[in-house]
Backbone as a ProteinNet text record, in pm:
[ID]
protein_1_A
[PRIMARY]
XXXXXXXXXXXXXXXXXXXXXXXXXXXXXXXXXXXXXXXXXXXXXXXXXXXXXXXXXXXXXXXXXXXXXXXXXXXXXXXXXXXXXXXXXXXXXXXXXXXXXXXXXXXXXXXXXXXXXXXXXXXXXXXXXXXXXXXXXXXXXXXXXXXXXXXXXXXXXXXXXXXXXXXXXXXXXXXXXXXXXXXXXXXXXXXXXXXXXXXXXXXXXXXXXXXXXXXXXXXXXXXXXXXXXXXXXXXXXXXXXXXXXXXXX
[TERTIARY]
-19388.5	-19503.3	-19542.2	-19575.7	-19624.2	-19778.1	-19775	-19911.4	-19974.5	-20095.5	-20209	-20241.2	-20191.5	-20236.3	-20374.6	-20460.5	-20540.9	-20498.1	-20530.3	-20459.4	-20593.2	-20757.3	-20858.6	-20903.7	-20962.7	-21008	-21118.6	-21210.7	-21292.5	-21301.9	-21160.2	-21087.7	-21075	-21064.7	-21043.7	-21097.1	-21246.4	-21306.1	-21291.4	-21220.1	-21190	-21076	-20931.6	-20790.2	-20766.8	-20908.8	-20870.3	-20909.9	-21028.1	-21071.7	-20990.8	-20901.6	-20778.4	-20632.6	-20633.3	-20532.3	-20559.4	-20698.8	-20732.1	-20763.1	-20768.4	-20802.1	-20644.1	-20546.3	-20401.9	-20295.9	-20347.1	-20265.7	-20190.6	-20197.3	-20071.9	-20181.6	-20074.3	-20138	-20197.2	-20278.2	-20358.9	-20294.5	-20272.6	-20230.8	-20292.8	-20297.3	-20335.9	-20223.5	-20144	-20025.4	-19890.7	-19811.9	-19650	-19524.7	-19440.1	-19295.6	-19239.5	-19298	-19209.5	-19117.5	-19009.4	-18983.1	-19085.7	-19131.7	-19254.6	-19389.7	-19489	-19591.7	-19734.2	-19808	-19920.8	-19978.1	-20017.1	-20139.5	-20269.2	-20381.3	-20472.4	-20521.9	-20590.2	-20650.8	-20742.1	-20869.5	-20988.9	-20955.4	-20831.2	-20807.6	-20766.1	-20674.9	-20625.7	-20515.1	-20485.4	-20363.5	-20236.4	-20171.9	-19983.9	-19895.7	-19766.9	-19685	-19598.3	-19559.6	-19469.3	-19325.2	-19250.5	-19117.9	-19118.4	-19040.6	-18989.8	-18867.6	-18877.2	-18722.5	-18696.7	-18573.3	-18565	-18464.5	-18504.4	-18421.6	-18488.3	-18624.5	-18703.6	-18780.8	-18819.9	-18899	-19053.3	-19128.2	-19253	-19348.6	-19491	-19592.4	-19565.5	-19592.5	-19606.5	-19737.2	-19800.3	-19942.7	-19927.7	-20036.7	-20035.1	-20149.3	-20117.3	-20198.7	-20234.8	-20343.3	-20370.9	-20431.2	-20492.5	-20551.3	-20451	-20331.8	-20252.2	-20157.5	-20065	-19943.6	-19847.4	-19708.4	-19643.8	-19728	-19821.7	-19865.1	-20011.7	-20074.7	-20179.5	-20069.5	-19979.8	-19905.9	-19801.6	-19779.6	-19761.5	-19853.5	-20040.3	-20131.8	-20123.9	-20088.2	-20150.3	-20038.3	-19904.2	-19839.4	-19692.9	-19720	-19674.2	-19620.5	-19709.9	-19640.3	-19780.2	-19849.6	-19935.7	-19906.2	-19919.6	-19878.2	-19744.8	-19683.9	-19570.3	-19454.8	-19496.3	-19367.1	-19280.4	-19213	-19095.6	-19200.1	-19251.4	-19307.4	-19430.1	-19504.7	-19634.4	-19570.6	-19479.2	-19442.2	-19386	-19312.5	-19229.3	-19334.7	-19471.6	-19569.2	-19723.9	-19612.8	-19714.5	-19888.9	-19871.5	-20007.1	-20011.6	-19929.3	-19904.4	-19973.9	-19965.2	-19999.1	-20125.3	-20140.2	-20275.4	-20356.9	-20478.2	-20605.9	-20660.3	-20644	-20728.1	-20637.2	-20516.9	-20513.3	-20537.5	-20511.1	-20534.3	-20331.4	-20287.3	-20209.4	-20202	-20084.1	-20106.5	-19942.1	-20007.1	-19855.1	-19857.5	-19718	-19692.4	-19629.2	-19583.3	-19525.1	-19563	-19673	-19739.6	-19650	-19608.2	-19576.2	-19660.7	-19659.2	-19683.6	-19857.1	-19815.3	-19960.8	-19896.8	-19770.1	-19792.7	-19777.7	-19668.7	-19674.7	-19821.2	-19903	-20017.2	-20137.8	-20097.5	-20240.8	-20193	-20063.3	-20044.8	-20118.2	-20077.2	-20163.2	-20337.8	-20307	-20519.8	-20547.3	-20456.3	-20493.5	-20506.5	-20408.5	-20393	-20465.3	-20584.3	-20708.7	-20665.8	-20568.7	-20528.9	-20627.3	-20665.5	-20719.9	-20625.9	-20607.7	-20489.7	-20526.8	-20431.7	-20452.8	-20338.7	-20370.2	-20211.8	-20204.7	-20109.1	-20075.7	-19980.6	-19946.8	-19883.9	-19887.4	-19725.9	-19729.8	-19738.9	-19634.1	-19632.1	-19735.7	-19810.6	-19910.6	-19914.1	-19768.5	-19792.3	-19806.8	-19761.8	-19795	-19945.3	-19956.8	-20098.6	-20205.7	-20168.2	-20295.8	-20266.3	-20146.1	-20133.1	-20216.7	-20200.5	-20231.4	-20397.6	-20389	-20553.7	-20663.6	-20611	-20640.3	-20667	-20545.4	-20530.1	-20651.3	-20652.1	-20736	-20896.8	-20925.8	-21039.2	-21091.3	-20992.1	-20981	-21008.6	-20885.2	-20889.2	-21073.2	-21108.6	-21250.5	-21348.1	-21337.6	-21400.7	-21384.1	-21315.3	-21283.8	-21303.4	-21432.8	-21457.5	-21395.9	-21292.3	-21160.3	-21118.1	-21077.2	-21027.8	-21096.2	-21253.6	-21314.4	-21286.6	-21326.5	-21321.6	-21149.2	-21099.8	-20987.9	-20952	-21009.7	-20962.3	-21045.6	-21201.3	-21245.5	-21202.8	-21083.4	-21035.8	-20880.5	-20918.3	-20796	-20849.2	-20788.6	-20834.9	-20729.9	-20707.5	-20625	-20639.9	-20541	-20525.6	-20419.8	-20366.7	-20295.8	-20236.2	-20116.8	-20033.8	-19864.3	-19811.7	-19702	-19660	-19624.9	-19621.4	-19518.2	-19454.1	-19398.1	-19446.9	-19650.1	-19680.3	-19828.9	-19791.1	-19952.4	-19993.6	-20078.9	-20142.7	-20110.4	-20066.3	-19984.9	-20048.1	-20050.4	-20161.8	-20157.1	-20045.2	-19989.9	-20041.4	-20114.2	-20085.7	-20212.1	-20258.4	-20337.6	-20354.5	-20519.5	-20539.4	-20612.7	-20561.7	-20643.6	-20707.2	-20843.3	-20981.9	-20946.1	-20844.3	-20847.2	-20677.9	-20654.4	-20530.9	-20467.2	-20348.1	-20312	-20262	-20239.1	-20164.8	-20027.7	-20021.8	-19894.6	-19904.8	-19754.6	-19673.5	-19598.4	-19637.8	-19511.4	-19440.1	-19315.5	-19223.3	-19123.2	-19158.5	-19056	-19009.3	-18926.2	-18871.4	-18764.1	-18788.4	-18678.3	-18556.7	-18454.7	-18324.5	-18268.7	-18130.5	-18096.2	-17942.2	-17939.4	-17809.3	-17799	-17947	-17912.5	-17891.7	-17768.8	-17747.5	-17798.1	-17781.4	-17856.8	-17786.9	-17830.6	-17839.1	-17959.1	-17883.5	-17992.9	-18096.8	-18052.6	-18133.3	-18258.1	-18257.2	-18363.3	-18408.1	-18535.7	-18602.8	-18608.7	-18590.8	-18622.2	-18733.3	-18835.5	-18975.2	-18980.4	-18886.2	-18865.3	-18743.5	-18642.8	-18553	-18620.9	-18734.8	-18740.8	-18888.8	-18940.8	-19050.9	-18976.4	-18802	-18772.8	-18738.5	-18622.8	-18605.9	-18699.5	-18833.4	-18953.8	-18978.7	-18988.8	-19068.9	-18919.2	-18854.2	-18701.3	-18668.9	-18543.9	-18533.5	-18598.9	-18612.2	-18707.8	-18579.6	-18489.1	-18386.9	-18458.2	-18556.9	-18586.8	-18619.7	-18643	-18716.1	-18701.5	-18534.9	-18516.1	-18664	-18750.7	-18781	-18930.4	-18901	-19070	-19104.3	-18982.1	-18972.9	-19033.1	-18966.3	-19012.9	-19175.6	-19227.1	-19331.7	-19411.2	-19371	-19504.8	-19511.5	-19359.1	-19348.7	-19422.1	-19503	-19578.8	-19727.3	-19747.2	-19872.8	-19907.3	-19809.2	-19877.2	-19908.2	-20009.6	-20032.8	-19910.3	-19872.9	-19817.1	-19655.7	-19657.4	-19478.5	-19529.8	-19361.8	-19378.6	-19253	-19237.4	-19193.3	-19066	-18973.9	-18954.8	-18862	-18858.3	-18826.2	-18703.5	-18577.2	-18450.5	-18371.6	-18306.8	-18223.3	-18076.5	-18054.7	-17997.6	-17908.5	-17821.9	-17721.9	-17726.2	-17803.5	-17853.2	-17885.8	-17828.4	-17819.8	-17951.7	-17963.7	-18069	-18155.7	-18300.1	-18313.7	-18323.6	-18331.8	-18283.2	-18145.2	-18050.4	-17960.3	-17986.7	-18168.2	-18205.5	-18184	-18164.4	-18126.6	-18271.4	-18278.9	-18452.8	-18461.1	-18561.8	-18578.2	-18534.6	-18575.6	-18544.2	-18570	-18486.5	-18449.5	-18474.1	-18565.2	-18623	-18532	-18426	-18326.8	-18378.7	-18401.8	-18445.8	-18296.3	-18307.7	-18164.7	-18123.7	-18198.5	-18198.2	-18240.3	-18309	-18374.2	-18398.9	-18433.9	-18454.7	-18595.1	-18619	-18728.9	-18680.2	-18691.6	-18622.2	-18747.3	-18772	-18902.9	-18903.6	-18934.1	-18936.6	-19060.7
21857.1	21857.4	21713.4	21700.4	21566.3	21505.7	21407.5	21341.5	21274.2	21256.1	21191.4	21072.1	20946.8	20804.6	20745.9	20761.1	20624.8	20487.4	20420	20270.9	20197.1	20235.1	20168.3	20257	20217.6	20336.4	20404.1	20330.5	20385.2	20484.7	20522.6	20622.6	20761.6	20753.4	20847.2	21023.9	21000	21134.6	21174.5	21122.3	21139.6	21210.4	21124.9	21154.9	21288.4	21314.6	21417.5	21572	21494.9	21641.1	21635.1	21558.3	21564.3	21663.1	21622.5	21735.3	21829	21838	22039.6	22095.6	22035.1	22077	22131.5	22044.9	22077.2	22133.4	22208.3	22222.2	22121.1	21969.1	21870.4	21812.3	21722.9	21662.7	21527.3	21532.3	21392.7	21349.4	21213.2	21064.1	20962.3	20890.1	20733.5	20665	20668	20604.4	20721	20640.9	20737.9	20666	20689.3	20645.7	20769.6	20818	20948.5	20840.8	20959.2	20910.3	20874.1	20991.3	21014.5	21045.5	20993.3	21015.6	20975	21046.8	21032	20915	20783.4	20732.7	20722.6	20708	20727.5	20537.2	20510.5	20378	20373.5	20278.1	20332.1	20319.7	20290.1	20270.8	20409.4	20468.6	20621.8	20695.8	20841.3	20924.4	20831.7	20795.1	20766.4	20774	20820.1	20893.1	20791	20745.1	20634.5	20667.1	20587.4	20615.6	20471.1	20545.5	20451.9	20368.7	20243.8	20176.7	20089.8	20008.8	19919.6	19960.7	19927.4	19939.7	20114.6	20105.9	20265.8	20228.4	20339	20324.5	20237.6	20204.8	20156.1	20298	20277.8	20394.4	20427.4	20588.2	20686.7	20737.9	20727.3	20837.7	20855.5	20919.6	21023	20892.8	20817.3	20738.9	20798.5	20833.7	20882.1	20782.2	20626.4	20595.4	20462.4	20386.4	20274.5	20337.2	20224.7	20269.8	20332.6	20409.8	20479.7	20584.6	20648.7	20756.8	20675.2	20596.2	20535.8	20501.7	20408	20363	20537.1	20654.3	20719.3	20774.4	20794.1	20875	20756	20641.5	20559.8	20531.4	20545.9	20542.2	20581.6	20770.8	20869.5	20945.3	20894.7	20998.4	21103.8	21158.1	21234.9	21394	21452	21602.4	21628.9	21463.4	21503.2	21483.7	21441	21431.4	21554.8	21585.6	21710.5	21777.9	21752.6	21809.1	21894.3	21789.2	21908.3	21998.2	22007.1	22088.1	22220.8	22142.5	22274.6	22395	22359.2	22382.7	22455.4	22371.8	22462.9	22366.6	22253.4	22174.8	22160.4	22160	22112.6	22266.5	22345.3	22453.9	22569.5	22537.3	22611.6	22509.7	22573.2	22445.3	22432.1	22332.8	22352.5	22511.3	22482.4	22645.7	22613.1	22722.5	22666.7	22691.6	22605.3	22599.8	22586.3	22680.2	22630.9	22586.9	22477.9	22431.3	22477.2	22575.8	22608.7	22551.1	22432	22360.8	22232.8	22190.4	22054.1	21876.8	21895.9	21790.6	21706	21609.9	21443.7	21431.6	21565.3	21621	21503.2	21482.1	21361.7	21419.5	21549.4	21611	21724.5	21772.1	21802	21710.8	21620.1	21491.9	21426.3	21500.2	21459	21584.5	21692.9	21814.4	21780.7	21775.8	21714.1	21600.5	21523.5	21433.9	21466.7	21589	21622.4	21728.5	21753.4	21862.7	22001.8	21980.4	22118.8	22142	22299.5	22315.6	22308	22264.4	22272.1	22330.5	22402.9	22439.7	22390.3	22248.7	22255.2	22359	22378.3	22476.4	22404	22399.4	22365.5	22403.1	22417.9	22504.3	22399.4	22280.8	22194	22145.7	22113.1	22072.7	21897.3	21839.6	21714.6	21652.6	21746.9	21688.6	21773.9	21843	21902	21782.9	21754	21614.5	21536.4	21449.9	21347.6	21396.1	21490	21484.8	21557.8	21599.1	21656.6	21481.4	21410.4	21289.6	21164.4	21200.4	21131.3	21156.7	21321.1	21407.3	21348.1	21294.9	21255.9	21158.9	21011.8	20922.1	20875.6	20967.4	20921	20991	21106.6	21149.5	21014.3	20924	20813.9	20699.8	20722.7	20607.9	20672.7	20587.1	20579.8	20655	20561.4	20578.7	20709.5	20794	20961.3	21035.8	20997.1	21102.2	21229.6	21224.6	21331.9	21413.9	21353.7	21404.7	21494.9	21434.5	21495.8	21655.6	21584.7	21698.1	21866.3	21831	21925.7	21994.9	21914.7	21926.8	22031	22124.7	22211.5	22235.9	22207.9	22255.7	22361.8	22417	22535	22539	22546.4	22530.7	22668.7	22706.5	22841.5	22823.6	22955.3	22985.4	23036.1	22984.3	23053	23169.5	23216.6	23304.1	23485.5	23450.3	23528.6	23533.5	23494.3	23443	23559.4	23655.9	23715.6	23872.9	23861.1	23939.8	23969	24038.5	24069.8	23994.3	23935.8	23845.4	23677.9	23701.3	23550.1	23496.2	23398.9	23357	23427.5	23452.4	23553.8	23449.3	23466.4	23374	23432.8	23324.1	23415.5	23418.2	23349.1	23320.5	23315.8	23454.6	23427.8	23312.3	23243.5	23118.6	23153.7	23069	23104.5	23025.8	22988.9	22890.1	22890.1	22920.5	22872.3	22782.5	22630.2	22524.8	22510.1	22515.5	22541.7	22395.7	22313.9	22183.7	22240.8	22343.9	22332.7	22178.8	22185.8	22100.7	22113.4	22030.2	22085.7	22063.1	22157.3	22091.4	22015.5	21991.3	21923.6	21795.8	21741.8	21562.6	21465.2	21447.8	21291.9	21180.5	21128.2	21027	20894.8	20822.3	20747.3	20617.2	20557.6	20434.3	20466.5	20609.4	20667.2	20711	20796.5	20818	20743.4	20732.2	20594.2	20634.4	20538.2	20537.9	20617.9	20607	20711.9	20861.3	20922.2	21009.6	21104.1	20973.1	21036.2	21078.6	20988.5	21009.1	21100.5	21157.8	21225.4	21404.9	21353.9	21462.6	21523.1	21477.2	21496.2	21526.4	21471.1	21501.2	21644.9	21673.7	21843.2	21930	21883.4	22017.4	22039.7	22114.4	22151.7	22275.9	22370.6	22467.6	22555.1	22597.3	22700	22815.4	22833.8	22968.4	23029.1	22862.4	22886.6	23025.6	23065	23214.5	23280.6	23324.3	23378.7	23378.8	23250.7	23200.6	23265.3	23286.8	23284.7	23461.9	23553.4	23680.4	23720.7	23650.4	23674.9	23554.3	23437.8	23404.5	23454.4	23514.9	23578.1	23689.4	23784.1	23901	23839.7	23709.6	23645.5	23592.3	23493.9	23398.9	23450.7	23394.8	23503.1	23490.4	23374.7	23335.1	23292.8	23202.9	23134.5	23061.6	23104.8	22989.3	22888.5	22778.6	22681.4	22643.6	22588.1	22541.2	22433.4	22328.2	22211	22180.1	22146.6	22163	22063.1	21983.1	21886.2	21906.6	21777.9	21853.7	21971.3	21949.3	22027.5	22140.6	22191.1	22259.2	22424.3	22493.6	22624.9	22668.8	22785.4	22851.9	22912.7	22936.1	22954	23101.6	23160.6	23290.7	23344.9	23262	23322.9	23382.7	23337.2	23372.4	23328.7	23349	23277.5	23256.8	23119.6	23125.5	23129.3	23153.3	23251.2	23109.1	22981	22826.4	22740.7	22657.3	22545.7	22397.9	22258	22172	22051.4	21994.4	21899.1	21755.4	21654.5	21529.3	21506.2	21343.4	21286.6	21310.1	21317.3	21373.7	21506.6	21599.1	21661.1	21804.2	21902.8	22008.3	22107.9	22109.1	22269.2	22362.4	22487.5	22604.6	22680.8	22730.9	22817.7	22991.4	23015.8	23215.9	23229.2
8512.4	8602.4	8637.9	8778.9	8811.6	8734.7	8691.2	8658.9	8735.1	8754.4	8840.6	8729	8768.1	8721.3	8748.6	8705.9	8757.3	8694.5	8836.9	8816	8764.5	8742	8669.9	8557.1	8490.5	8382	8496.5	8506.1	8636.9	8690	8715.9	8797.8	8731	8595.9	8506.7	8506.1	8527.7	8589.1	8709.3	8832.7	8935.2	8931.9	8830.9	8836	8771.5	8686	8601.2	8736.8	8794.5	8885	9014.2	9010.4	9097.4	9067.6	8928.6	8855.5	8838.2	8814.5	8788.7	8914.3	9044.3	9134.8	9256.4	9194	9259.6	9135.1	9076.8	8953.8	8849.2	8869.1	8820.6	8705.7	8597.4	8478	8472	8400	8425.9	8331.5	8320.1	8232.5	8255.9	8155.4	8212.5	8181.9	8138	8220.2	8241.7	8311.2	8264.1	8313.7	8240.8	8253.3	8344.6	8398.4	8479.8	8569.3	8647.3	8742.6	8905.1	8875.4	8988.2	8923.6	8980.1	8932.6	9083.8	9084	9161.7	9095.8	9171.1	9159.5	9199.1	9152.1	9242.4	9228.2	9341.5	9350.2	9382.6	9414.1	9462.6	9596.5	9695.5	9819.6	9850.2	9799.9	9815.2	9654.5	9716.4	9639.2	9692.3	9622.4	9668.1	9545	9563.2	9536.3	9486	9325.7	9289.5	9255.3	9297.4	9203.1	9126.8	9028.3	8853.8	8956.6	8901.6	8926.7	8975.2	9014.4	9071	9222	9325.2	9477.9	9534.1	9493.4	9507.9	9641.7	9686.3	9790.4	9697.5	9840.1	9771.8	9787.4	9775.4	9741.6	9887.3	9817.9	9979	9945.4	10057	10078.1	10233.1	10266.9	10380.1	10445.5	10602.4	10647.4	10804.4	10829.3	10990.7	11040.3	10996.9	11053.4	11175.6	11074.9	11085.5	11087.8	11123.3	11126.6	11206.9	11187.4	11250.9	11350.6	11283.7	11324.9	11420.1	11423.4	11524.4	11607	11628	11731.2	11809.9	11709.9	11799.2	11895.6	11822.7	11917.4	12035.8	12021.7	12165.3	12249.2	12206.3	12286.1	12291.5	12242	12220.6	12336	12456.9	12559.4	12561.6	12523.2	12565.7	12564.1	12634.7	12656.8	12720.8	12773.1	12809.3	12741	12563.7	12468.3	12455	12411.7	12398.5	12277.8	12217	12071.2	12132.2	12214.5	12299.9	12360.9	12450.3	12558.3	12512.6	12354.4	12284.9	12247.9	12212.2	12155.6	12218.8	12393.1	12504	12523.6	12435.1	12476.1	12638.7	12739.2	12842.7	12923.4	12851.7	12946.1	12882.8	12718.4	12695.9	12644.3	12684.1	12639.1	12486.3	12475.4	12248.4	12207.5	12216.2	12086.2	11981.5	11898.8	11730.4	11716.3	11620.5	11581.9	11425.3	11392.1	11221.3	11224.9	11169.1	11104.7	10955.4	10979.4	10818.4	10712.7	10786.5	10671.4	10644.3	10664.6	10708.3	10673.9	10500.3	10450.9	10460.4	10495	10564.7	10677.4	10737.8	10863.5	11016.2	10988.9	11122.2	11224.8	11257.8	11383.6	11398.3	11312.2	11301.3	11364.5	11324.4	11344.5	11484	11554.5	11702.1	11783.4	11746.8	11786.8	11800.6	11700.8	11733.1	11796.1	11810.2	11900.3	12017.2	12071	12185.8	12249.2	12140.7	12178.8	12075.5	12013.9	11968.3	11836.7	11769.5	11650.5	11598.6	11457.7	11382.2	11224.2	11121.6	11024.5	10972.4	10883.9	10786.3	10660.6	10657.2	10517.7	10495.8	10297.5	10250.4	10121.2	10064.5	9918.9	9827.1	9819.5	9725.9	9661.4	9560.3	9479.6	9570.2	9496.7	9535	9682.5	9767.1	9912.9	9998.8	9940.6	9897.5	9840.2	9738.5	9682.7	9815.6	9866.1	9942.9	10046	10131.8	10297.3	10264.7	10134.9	10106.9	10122	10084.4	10032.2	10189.2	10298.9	10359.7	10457.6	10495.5	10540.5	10534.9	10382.5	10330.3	10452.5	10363.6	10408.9	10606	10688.9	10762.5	10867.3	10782.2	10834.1	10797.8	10707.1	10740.1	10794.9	10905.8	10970	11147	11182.9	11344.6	11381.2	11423.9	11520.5	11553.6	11454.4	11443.2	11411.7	11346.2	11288.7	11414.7	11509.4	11593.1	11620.4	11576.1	11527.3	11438.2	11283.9	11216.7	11183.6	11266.5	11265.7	11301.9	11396.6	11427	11363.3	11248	11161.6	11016.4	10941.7	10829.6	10770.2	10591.4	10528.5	10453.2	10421.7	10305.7	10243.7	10078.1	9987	10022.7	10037.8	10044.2	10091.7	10080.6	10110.9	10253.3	10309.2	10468.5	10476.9	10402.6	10370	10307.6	10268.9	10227.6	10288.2	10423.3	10480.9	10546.3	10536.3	10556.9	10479.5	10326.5	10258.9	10163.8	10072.9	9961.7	9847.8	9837.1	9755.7	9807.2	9976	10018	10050.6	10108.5	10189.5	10351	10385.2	10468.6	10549.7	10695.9	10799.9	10841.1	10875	10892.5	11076.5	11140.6	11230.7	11307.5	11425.6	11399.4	11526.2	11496.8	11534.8	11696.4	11778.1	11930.6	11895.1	11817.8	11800	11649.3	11583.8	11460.5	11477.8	11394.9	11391.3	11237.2	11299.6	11120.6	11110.9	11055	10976.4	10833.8	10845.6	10705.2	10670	10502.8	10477.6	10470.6	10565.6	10533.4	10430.1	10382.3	10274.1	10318.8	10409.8	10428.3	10470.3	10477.4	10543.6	10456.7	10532	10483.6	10459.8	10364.9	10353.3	10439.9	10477.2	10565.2	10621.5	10668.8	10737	10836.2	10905.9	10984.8	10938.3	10810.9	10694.4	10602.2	10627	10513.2	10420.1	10326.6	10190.9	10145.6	10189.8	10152.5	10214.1	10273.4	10323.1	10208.6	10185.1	10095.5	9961.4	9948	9781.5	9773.4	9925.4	9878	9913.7	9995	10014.1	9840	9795.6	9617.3	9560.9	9554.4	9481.6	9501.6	9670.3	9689.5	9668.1	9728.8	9743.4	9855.5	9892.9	10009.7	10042.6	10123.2	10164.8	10125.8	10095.5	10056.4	10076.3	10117.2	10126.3	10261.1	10375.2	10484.2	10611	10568.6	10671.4	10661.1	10521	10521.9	10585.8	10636	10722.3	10844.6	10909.7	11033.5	11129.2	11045	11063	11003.8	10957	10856.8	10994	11023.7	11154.8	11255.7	11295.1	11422.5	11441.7	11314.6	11315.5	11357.5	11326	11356	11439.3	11500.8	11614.4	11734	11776.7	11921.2	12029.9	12086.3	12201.7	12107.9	12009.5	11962.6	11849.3	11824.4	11691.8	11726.4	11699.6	11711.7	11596.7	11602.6	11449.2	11490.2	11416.6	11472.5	11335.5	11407.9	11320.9	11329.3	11242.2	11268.7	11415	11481.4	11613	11562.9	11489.7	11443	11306.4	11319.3	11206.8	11276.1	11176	11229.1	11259.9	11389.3	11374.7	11239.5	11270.2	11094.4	11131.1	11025.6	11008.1	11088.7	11120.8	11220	11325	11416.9	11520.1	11601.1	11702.3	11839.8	11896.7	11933.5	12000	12138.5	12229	12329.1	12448.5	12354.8	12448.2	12334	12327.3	12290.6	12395.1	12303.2	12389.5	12262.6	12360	12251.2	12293.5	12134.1	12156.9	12109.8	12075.7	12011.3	11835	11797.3	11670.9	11551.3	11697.2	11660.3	11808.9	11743.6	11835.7	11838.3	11895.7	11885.3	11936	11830.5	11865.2	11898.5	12011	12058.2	12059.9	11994.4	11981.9	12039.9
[MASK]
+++++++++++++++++++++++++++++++++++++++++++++++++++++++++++++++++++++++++++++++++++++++++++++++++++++++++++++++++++++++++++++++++++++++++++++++++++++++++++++++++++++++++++++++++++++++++++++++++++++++++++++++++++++++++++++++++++++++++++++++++++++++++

């Protein structure tokens, strides 16, 4: 099980209601390979070692993800269009597989409601955390306002076994993880090692029939270029970037 570090003693009653709150173990220190830290700046995600990625946490305010809201392209990127921002007004969208929240936190930029879901504990603390964070900052608050998480399985979402939406979605977006990419220069280092940490989605066929009973208008699912349909579905249109595809049902 992953541990939650605080890096001050300070931190200690915080790190602990951080672990009982995402299921994971509190420590004050650890030799893991991976381990959550918390700082009084944010949650980020360590690896043990030497030639490792550096800390990952979930950032909406800097970064990759500010330089995509400003000069992303707008409603006319391939990711809105797949998704129909170009043609319905504010839907709600749930992304069922959130990870990271970065193609989520483009949706809301772009007027959309959004619901991340996510099963993993540890990318659950991260984007729960980032979520926090980036609601205090000017800039996006009105953003993120239009952003809402929930801890679940998208596989059992609206199931007796699952999480029940009080609200049903016009759009399903699906990033499962593949399990076949290469590693490569193309894939960063913090991508490779937060992919190993969660797993591959080996299960994701089973996402796909289970949103398609839900979404009002499509669900989306966005697949490496060359990567089989998921469930062996054929989608109704396909929108191809250079590395990447949306398969549209």
């Amino acid at each position: 099980m992953i541990s939650i570090v605080p890096s001050l003693p300070t931190l200690n009653d915080q790190a602990r209601s951080l672990a009982d709150k995402w299921g994971l173990s509190f420590a004050k220190s650890s030799d893991d390979t991976y381990y959550l830290e918390l700082t009084p700046q944010r949650l980020q995600l360590i690896q043990s070692g030497s030639h490792v990625a550096g800390p990952i946490y979930v950032d909406f305010v800097s970064g990759q993800v500010a330089h995509r809201r400003q000069f992303g392209g707008g409603k006319s990127q391939v990711i809105a269009k797949a998704v129909g921002l170009n043609k319905i007004t504010a839907p709600l969208i749930l992304d069922a597989t959130a990870g990271m929240g970065k193609d989520a936190f483009v949706f809301a930029s772009l007027g959309a409601r959004v619901i991340l879901m996510e099963r993993s504990p540890v990318a659950s603390a991260l984007l729960f955390d980032g979520l926090v964070r980036g609601e205090m900052d000017n800039g996006i608050t009105h953003i993120i306002e239009r952003m809402s998480f929930i801890k679940g399985d998208a596989r059992l979402l609206n199931t007796d076994n699952g999480v029940h939406l009080k609200e049903t979605p016009d759009i399903i977006y699906l990033d499962p993880m593949f399990p076949h990419r290469k590693k490569s220069a193309l894939v960063k280092k913090e991508m490779l090692a937060f992919q190993s940490l969660i797993g591959d989605d080996n299960d994701s066929d089973e996402l796909l029939a289970n949103c398609q009973n839900i979404a009002k208008k499509r669900v989306v699912v966005k697949r490496p270029i060359k990567a089989p349909w998921l469930n062996d579905q054929k989608p109704t249109l396909t929108m191809k970037m250079k590395k990447h595809r949306f398969d549209i049902y």
